[in-house]
Each structure stands twice: as C-alpha cells, then as structure tokens.
N, C-alpha and C positions, 0 to 999 in steps of 0.2 A: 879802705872803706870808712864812711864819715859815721859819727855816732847817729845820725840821724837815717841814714843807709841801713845801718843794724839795724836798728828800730824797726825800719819799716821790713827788710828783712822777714824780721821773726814776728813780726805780725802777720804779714804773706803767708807764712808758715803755717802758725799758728792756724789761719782762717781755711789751709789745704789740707790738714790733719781736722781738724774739729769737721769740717764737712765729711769726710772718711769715717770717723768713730760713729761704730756701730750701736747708738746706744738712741734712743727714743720714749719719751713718754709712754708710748704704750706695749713698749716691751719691758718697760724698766723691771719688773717682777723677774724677767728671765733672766737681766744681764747681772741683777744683785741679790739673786736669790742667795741663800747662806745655808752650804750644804755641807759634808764633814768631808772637811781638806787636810792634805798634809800640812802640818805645820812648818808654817817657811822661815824658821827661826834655824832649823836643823838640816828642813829636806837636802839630800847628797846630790841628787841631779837630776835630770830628765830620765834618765839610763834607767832602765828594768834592772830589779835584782834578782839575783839568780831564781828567787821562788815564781817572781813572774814570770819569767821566762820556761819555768816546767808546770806552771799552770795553763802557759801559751802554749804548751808544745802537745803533739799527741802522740808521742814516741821520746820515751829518755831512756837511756841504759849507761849501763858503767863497761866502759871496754877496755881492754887492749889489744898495744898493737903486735898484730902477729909476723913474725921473723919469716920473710922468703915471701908472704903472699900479697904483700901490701895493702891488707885491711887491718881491719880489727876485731877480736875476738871477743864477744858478749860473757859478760861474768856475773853481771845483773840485770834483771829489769826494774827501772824504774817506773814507767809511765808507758803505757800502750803494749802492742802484742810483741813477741818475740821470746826466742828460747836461749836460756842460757848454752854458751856454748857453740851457738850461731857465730858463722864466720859473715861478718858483714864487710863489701866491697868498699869501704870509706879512708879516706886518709884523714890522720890526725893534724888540724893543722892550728899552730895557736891563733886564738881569738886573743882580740883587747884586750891586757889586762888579765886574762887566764892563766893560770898557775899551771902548765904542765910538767912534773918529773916522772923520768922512764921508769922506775919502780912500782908508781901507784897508781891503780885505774883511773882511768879517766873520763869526766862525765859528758856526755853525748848526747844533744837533744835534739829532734827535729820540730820545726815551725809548722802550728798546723794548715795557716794560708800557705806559705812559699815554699813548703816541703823542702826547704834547708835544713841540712843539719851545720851547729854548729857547734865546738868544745867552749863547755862552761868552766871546764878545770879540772886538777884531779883532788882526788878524796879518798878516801880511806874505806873499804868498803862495808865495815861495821856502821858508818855514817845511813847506809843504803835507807833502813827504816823511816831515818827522819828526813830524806829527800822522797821518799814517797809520800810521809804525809802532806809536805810544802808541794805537790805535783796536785793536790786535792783539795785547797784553800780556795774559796773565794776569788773571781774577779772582784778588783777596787767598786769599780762601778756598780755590783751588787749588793756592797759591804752596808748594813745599818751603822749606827756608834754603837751597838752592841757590838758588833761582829769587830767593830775596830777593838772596842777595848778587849776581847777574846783575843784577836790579834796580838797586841802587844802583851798579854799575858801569855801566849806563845815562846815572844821568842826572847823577852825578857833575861828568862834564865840561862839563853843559848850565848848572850852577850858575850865575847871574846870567846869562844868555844876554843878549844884546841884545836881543832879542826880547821884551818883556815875560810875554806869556803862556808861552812856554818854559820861562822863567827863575820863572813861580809855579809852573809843573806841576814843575820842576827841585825844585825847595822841596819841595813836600808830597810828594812820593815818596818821599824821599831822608829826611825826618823823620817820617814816618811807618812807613820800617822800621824791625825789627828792630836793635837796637847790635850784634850779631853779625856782621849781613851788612855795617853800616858799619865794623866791624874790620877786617874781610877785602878790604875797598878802602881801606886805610888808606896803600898806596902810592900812589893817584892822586889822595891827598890834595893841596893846594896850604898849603903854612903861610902863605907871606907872604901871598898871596890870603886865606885866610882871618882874617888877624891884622888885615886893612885891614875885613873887613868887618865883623868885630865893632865895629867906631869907629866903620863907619858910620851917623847918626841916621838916613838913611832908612832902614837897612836894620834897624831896634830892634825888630822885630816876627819878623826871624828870626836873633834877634844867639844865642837858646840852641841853635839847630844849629849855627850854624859854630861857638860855644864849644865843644861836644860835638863837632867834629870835629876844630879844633885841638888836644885833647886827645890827640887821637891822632896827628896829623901833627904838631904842635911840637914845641920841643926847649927848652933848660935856660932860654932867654930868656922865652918864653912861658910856661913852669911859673913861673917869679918875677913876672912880671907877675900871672899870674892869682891867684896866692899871696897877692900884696900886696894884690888887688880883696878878695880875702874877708878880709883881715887889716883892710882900712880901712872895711867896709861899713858901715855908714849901719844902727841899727835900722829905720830909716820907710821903706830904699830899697824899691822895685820890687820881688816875690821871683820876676818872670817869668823872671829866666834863674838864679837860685839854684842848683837844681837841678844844670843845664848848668855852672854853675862848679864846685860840689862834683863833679860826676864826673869834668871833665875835672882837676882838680889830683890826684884819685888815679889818672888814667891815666898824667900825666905825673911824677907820684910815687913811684907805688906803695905798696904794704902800709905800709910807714914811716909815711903821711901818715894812719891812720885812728885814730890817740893824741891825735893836734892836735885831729882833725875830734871825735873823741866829747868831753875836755873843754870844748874851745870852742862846740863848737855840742850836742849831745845831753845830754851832762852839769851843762850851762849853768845855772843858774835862771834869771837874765836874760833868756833867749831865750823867745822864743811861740811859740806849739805851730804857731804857721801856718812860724816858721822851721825849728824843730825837721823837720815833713813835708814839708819841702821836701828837707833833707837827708838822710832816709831813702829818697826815691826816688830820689837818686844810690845812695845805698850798696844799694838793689833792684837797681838796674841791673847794679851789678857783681858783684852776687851771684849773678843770674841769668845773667850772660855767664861769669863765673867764669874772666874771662882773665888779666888786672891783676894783680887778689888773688884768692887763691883764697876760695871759697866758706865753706870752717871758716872765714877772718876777719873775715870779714863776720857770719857766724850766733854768733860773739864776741862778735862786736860789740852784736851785737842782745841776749844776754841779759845784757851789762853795763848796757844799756838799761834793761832791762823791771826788772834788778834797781834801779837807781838810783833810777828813773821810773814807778812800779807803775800809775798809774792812766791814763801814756801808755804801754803795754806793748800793749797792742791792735793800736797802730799798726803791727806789723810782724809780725802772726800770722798773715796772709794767705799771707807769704812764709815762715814756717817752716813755714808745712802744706803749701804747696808743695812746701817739699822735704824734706817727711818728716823735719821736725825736732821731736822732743818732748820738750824738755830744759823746755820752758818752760811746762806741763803744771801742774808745784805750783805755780808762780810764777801761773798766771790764775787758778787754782783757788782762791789766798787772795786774787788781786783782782778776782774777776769781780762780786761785788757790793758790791766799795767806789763809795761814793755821792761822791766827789772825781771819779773817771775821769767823761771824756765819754761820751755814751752810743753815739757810734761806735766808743771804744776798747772799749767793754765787749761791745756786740754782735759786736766784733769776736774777741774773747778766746771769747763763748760756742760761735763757727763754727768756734773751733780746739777747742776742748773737745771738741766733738760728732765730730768727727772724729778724736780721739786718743785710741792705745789702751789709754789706762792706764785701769785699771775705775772711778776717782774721777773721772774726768772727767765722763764724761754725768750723773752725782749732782748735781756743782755745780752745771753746767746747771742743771738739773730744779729743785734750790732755789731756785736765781738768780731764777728765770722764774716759780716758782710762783707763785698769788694768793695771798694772804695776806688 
C-alpha cells in the first residue's frame, strides 16, 4: 500500500468512527459529566470483587462438602435465609481464580438475577463477621464521595489481611475508588508497610496501588527512591505500575515536579506514545483531584502538550472538555485532519470540537468527517 493509500485509509476511517461517536452538542453535559470514578491509575479490572459479588447476591453461606451425599453442608449464613446445618444439593466447583482447600469452608454465593450459585473461595470461618458486613455495603452506583472515602476507610486496615480472600476484597475496593476518597484516609496510611510491599514479587500485580498510596503516606526517602525508579527506567520495562509512579512522585513533590515530568517524558521524542499515555493518566488524576497541583497546572500542562505534540493532542481532550477547557479549540481545529495523529487522537479531538463553543468548531468537524 502506497503512503498516500494510508493516508487516505485512515482518513476513511477516521470519518466512519467520528460519524459513530456518540457525542453531540447537546448531550455534551451527559457524555462529560464528572462523577466519582475509580481511579484508573490503579483500578485491577472490570471483574467484581468479592464484596460485590455478596452485595450482588441474595444468598451467601460458608459450606462444606459433605462425604457420601454430594452436596454441601451449611456452617454459616452469610447473606439471605438458610439454617446452619442445612444440607444443600450443590457441588462445589472451582470458579476463576478461587482458592478452594478441603479443610476450610467454602464461600457460596447465589446471584440475585441468574439464581446461580457460584464458589467465591474458601475462608476461615472466624472471617464470617466481616463478609457479612461487605454483603451490606453500598451499590457503587449509590455511593456519594462520602460513602467512597467511608469505603476506603473500611478496608484500608484489611490491606494484606491474612486471610487471603479479605486481603483480595481489601485490594479491589480500595483501587477501585476514587483518589479523592484515598486522599482523605491518607492518615491511616501505613508507609513502611507500604514501602515493603511494593518490593514484594508476590505482591507485583498490586505493587500500582500501594505506589499510589505511598504517594501519599511517604515522606522525602520515598519521594527519592521513587524519583530515581523513573530517572533509571528501562524503555522495554513493564508500564503496569507507570502510571502509579508518575502520580505518586507529583504527590510527594508537587507542582515543582511537572517541568521534569513534561521534558522527560511528554516533550520526549524518544518516548512511545504507550509511555507518553501512561503519563497523562497520572497527570488526569491530579487534575481531576486537583489537591497536589492545582488544576490551571495541569491544563498548562496539557496545552504545552497538544502545542509540541499536535497529532498526540487528542490524548487529553477528554479531560479538557471535562472541565470546560477550550483554550485548545484552534489547536484540533488545525490538527483534526492531520493524517500523522492516530486516529484515537483524532476522533478524539473531533468529541471536543463538537462540544466546544467556539462557532469553528462543529465546521472542522463536518469537513474532517465529510466523504469526499
């Protein structure tokens, strides 16, 4: 294919996706409203954790399995009716990722739409209390940032629990809120505790929350250590906890630290755009919490960006239409059909156009996208 076949290509493209995106001047209030989300610097996955899952369920017990009958024998209730004791007709059978050993009950929940049951794992049954109260928490969708930061005051102190399943449900609560509501427990933070478990290999799957919270709970030793991790970083390393390092060195920094962050890493040519968006959802974070740095330093920052980097300018239009920034309006309007950007920058750029109130916006659009 000729370079001018590309071009035209991912302009085709370009103009099939931007007619699809669901986005419109006159919805634009719903599509950027800015509500308390998980912070995506940490969140672990789509996947429920265990507490949602017994706040989903209207039936949990802790059972085992009984020898000769092929069910299982109830030894607790955790959530809905049922008698200890109760011989229920179920097999146990491992779920994803669920920890079952034959010595210790096992935790059983049914769904309250699909009336499935499914093993969450086994547990210890001294644990019972505290999976009753996680069976009584909050739908997300109800949660105020009160109830987030109540949340993470929760399960904060559950963090690594002995308990294995405690200690995953402790995880994914705790990184799947909001960075607001983890600011606001940032006293019951533990540093040395958390300074040990980022070293720990087994613990490399949740080493970007406790980065993202020794941020906040350490102090001038930890700011230099983590300083030096992104000062000696590897191009080929990992970019699973990136993220998590760029945000925690501007909490332990501050505003000072975002001169380093844009030549070294934004203003970079060297850098790939996979490291470049890794360090933009640090600097989202803090824009969006707007505690650290304030928010003008960050939205600085962003259209030193879009000026340096036109055709990766896209990358952080989501977050100035959030918050009612349109400084950067001429700036997509002369790159929205430059054939260099990706065509997520570019469809990106055209969602802020369509939404921004300067009368040349929705035009470029409209040309951008036109068939030709």
């Amino acid at each position: 294919m000729t370079a001018l076949k590309r071009i035209e290509a991912a302009r085709q493209a370009l103009r099939r996706i931007a007619r699809r995106a669901i986005v419109a001047a006159g919805c634009a209030a719903a599509v950027f409203a800015s509500t308390a989300q998980a912070c995506p610097v940490c969140a672990p996955s789509n996947a429920l954790t265990p507490a949602q899952v017994l706040i989903n369920a209207d039936r949990a017990v802790l059972v085992r399995p009984e020898s000769g009958t092929g069910g299982v024998r109830v030894e607790s209730i955790i959530k809905g009716s049922g008698t200890p004791g109760e011989l229920l007709d179920l097999k146990v059978q491992r779920a994803d990722g669920a920890r079952v050993q034959a010595d210790r009950p096992i935790l059983m929940v049914r769904d309250e739409l699909s009336r499935n049951w499914s093993v969450l794992g086994d547990v210890d049954a001294s644990s019972a209390p505290l999976l009753r109260g996680f069976s009584q928490l909050k739908r997300s969708a109800e949660m105020s940032p009160a109830d987030w930061q109540e949340r993470v005051g929760r399960f904060v102190p559950l963090l690594e629990h002995p308990e294995p399943l405690v200690a995953e449900t402790a995880y994914g609560e705790v990184a799947r809120s909001p960075y607001a509501a983890m600011r606001a427990n940032r006293k019951a933070l533990d540093a040395t505790r958390l300074a040990r478990w980022t070293d720990a290999p087994e613990l490399a799957s949740r080493r970007p929350l406790y980065l993202l919270l020794l941020g906040l709970a350490g102090g001038p030793a930890d700011a230099q250590r983590i300083e030096q991790q992104l000062a000696t970083r590897a191009p080929t390393a990992d970019r699973s906890d990136l993220p998590a390092l760029v945000a925690a060195d501007i909490e332990l920094r501050g505003p000072s630290r975002l001169a380093a962050i844009e030549s070294q890493w934004l203003l970079n040519p060297n850098r790939s755009v996979a490291d470049i968006q890794s360090v933009l959802v640090a600097l989202s974070v803090h824009g969006t919490d707007a505690g650290t740095v304030p928010r003008e330093r960050i939205i600085e920052t962003y259209l030193r960006f879009i000026k340096a980097r036109p055709p990766l300018g896209g990358l952080v239009a989501q977050d100035l239409a959030s918050w009612q920034v349109w400084d950067a309006t001429p700036m997509y309007i002369a790159s929205i059909d430059n054939p260099q950007a990706p065509i997520a920058s570019r469809v990106a750029m055209a969602n802020y156009l369509r939404v921004s109130p300067h009368p040349q916006a929705r035009a470029a659009v409209e040309q951008a996208t036109r068939i030709r």
